[in-house]
Backbone as numpy.savetxt, mean C-alpha at the origin, in Angstrom:
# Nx Ny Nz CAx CAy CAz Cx Cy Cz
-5.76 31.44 8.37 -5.34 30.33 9.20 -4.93 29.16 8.30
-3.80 28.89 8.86 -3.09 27.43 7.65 -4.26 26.06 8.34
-4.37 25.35 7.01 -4.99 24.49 7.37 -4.27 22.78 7.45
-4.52 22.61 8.09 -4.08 20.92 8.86 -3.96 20.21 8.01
-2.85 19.25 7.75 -2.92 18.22 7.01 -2.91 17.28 8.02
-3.86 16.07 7.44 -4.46 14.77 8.75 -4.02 13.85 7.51
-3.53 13.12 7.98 -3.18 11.41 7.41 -3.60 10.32 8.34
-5.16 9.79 8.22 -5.71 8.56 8.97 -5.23 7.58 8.42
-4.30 6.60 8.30 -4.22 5.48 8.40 -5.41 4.06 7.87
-6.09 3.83 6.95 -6.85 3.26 6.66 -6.38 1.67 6.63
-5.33 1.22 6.70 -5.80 -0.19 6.04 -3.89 -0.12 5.77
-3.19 -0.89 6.20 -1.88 -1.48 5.88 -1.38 -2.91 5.43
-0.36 -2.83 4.69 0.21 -4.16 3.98 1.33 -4.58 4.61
1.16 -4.70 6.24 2.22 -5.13 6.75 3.14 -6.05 6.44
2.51 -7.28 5.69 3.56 -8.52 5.07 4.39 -8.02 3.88
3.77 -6.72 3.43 5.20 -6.26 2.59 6.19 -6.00 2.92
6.45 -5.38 4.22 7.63 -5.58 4.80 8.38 -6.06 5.03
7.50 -7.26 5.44 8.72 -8.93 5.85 8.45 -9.56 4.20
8.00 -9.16 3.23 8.89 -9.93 2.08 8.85 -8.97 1.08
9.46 -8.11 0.54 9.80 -6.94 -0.17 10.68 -6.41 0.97
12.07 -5.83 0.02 12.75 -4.44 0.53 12.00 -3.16 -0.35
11.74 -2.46 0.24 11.53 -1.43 -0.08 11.92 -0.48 -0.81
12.28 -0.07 -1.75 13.42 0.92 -2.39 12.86 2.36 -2.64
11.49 2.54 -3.39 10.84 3.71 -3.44 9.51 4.08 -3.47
9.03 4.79 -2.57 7.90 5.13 -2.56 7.11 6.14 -2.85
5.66 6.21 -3.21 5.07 7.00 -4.47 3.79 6.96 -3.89
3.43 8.85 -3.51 2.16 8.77 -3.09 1.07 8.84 -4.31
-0.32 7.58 -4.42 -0.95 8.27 -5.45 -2.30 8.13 -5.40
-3.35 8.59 -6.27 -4.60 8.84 -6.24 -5.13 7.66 -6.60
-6.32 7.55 -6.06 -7.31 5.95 -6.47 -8.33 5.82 -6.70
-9.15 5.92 -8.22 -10.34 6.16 -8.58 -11.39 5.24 -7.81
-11.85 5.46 -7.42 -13.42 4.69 -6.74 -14.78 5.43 -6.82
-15.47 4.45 -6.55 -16.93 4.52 -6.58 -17.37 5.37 -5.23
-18.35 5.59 -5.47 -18.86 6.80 -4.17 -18.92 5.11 -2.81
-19.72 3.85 -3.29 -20.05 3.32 -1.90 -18.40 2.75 -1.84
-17.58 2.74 -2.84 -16.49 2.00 -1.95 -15.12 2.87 -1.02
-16.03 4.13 -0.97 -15.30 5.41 -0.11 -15.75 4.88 1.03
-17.24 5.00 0.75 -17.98 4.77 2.22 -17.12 2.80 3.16
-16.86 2.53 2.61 -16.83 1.61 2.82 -15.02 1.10 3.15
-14.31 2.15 2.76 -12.83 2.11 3.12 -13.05 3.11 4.13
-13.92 4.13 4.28 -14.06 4.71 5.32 -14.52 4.31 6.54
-15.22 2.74 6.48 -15.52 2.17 7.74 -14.38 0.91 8.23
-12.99 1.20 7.06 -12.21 0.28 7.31 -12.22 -1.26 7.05
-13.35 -1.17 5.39 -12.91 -2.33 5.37 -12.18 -2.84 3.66
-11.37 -2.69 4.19 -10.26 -3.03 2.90 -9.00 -3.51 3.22
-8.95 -4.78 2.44 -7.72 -5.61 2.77 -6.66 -5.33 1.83
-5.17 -5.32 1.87 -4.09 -4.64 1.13 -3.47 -6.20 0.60
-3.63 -7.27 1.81 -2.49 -8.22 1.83 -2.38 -8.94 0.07
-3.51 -9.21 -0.75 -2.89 -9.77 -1.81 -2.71 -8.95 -3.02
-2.80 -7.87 -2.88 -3.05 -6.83 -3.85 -1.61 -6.27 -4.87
-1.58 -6.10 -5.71 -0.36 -5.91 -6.54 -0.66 -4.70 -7.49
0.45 -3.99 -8.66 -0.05 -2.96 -9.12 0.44 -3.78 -10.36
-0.33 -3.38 -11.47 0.24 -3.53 -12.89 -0.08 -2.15 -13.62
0.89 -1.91 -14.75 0.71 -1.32 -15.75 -0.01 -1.72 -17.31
-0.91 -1.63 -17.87 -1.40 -1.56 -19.00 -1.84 -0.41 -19.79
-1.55 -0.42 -20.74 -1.97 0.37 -21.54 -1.39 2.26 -21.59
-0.27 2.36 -20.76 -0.01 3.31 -20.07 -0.83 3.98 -19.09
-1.49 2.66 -18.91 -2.18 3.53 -17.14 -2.18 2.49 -15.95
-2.15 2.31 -14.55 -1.65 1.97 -13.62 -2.93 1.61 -12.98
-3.09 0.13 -12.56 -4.23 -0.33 -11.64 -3.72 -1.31 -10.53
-4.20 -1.12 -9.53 -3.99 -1.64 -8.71 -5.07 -3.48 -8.43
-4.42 -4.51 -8.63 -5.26 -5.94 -8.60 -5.06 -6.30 -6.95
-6.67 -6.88 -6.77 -6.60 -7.80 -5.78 -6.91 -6.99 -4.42
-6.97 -5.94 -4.60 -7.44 -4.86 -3.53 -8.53 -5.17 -3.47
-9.28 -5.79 -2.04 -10.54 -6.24 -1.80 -10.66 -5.70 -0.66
-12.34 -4.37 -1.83 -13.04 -3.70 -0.85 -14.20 -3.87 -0.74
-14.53 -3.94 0.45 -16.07 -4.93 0.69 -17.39 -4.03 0.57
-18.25 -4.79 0.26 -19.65 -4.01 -0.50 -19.75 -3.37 1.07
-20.63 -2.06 0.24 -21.03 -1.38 1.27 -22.63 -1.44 2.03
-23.15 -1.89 3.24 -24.00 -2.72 3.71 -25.29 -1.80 3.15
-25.56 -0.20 3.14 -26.59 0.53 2.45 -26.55 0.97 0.91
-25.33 0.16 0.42 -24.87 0.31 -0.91 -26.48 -0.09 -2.12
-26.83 -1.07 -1.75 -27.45 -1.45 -2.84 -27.39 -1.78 -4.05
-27.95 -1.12 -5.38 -27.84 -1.54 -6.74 -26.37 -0.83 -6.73
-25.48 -0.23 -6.08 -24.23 0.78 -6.59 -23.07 0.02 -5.73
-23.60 -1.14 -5.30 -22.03 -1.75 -4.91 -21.36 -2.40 -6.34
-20.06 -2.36 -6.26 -19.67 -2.84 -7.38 -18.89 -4.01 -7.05
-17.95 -4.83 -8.00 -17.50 -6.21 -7.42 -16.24 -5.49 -6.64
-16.20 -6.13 -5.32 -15.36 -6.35 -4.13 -13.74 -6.32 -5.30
-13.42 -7.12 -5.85 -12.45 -7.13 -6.51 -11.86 -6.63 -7.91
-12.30 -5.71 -7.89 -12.40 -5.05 -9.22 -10.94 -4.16 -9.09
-10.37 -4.40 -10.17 -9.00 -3.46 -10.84 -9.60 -1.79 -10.31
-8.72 -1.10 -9.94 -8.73 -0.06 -9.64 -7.82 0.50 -10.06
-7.79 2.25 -10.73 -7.42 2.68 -11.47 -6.55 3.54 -10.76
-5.04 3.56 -10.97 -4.18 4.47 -9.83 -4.03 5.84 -10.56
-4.19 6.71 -10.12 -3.77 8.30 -10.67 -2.36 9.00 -10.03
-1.68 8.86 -11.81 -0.20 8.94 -11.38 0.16 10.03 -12.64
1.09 10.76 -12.30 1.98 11.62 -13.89 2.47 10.54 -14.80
2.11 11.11 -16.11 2.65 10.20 -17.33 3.95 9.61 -17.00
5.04 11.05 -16.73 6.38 10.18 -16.37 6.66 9.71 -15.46
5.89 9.28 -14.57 5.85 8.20 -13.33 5.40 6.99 -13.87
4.64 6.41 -14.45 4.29 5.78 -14.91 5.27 4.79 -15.64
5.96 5.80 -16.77 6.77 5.33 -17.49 7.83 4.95 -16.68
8.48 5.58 -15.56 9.74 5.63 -15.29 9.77 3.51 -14.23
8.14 4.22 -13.36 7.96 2.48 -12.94 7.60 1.49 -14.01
7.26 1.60 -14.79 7.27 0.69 -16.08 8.91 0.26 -16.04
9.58 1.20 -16.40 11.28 0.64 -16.72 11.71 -0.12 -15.42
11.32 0.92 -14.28 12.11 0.11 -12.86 11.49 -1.87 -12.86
10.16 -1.96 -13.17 9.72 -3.17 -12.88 10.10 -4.22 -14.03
10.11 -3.74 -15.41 11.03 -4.71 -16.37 12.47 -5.14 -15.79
13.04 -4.41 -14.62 14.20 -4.54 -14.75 13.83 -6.22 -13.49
14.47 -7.38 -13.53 14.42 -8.11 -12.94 14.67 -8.38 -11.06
13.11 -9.02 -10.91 12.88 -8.82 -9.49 12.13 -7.60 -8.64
12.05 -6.56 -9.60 10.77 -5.54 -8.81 9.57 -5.98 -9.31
8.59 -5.24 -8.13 7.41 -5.58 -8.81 6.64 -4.28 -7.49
5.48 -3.67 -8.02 5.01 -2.44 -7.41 4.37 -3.13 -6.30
3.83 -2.78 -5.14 2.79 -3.30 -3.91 2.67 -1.82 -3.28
1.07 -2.01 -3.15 0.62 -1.27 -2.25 0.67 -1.55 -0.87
1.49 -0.35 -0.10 1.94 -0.35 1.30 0.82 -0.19 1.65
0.27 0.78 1.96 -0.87 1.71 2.47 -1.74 2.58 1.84
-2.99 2.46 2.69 -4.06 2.94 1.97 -4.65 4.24 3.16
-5.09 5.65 2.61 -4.77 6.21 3.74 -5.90 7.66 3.56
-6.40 8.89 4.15 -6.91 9.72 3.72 -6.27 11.11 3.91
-5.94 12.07 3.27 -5.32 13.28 2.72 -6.09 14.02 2.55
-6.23 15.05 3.56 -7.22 16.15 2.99 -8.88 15.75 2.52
-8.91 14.80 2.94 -11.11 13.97 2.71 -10.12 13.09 1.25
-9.52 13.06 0.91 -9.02 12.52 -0.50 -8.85 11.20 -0.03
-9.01 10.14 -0.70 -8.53 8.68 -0.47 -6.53 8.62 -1.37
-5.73 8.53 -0.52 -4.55 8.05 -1.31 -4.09 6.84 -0.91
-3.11 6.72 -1.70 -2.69 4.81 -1.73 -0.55 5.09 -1.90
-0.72 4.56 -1.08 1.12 4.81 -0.95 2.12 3.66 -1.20
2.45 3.78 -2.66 2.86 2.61 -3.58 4.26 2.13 -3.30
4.86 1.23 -2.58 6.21 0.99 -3.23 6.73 -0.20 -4.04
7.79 0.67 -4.76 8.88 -0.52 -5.87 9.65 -0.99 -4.98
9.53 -2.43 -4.78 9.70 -3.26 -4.31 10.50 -4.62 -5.05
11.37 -4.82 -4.13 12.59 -6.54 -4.71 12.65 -7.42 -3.35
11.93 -8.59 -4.33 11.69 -9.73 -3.08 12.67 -10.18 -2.08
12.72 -10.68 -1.03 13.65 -11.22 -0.35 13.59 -12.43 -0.38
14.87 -12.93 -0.01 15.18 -14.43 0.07 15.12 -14.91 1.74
15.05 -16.08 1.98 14.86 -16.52 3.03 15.61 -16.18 4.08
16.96 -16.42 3.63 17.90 -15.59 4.60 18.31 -14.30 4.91
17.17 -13.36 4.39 17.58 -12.17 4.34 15.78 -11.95 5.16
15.00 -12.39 4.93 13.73 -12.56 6.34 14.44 -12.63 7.37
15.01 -14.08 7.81 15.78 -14.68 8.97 16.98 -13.55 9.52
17.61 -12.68 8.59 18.57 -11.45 9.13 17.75 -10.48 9.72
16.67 -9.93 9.19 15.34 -9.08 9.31 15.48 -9.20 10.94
14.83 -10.37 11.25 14.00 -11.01 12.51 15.08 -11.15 13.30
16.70 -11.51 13.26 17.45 -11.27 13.91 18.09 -9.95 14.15
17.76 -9.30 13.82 17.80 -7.58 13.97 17.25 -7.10 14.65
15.49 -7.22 14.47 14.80 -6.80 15.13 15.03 -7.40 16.68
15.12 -8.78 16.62 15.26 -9.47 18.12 16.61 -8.62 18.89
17.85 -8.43 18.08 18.60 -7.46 19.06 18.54 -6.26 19.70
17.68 -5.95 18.41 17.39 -4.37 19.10 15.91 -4.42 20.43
15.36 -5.06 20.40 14.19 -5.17 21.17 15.29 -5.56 22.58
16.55 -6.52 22.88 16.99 -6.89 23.95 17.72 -5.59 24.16
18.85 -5.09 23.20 19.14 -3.47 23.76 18.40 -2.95 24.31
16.74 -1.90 23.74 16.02 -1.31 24.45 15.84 -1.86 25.57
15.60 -3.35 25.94 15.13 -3.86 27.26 16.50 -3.67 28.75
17.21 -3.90 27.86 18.83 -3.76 28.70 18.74 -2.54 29.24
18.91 -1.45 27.94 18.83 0.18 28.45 17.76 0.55 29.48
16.20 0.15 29.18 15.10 0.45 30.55 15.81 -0.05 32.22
16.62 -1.88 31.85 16.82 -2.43 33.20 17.66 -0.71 33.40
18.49 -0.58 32.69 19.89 0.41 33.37 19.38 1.34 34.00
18.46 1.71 33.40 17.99 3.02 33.93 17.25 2.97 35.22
């Protein structure tokens, strides 16, 4: 019997949307501690200020704040601690080059579970300018009055 792949939804970076375009995205692995499983598993982890850097040729994710776990005890570790992304060497390298190049910079979209696995779904990302928000939001507003038009028709 084939077995199920389930993708729960843990925890999203919705404001990356409205300020990053999106260009490519990269599913990847995220070293943690046993209580801060337990503890993204009760949903509590915030994405919104979180960023990825490269050092040393290895990939951590900053600013990802995951909250102690309440039966954690002596094994909670700090809420804000660098977390270590698990990626192929030449991924690594290749987002290294994309983010030197001016105006990308990596953000974690989503944080999510795969098979009992915790993954984190990265994109390279180029900021937007104000008027390109304001085009965003006028887009969305037309298409929301189409759909509403099409229901009256029907």
């Amino acid at each position: 019997m084939a077995k199920q792949q389930s993708n729960r939804v843990l925890a999203q970076n919705r404001k990356a949307r409205h300020e990053y375009f999106v260009e490519e995205t990269y599913e990847c692995g995220i070293e943690l501690k046993g209580t801060e499983v337990k503890s993204i598993r009760q949903g509590k982890v915030n994405l919104k200020e979180s960023f990825c850097m490269i050092r040393q040729g290895e990939m951590f994710a900053e600013g990802m704040h995951i909250s102690s776990y309440e039966q954690g005890n002596i094994f909670n570790t700090d809420p804000l601690r660098p977390k270590r992304l698990l990626l192929h060497k030449n991924e690594i390298r290749k987002l290294f080059q994309a983010v030197k190049k001016d105006g990308y910079t990596l953000i974690p979209l989503q944080l999510y579970l795969k098979n009992n696995r915790v993954k984190l779904l990265l994109g390279l990302c180029k900021g937007k300018k104000l008027h390109d928000k304001r085009e965003t939001l006028a887009q969305r507003d037309v298409k929301r009055a189409m759909e509403r038009a099409m229901r009256e028709y029907k």
